[in-house]
N, C-alpha and C positions, 0 to 999 in steps of 0.2 A: 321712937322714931327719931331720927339723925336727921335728912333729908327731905326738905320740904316739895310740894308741890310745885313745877314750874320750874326747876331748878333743871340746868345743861348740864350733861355730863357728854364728856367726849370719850369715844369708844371705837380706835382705829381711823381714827380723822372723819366718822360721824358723831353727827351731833344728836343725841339720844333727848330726851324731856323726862322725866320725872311725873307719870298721870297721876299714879293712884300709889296708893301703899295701903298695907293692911296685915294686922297681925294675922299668923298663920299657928296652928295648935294652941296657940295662947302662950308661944315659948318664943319666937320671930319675926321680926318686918321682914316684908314679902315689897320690894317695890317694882310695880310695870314700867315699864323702862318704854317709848313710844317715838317711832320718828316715820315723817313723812316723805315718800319717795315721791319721784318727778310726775309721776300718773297719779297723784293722789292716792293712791293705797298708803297702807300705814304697815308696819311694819312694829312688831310687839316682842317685850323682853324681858322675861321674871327673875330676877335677882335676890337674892336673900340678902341685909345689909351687910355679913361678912364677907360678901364675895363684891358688891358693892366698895366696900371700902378699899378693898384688894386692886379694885380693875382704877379704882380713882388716883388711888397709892404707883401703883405700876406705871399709868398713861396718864403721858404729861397730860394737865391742862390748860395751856400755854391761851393767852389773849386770842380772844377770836372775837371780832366788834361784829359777828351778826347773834351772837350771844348773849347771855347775861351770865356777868360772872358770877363762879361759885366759891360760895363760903364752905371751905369746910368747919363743922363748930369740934 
């Protein structure tokens, strides 16, 4: 696990959360990826950390003060 819980990630100038994670075959983190729309629905996003890494790598994630900044370790 890379990626803790509570952690922003920005994805197309939304702000994504980091709910859950969890090993998937016993060979992968799997992390749900969670953001809330203006109607309160939620909106949900499965990520594997390679492609995680990929979309963080790619898109900026430039200061955004309704955030918490992310570490990457």
């Amino acid at each position: 696990m890379k990626y803790k819980i509570d952690t922003e990630v920005l994805i197309n100038d939304n702000t994504w959360r980091i709910a859950e994670y969890r090993m998937r075959f016993g060979m992968q983190w799997v992390y749900v990826l969670s953001k809330e729309n203006t109607d309160g629905s939620f909106e949900t996003l499965y990520l594997d950390e390679k492609s995680l890494n990929l979309v963080i790598r790619s898109e900026s994630q430039g200061y955004n003060p309704n955030t918490k900044d992310l570490h990457l370790l």
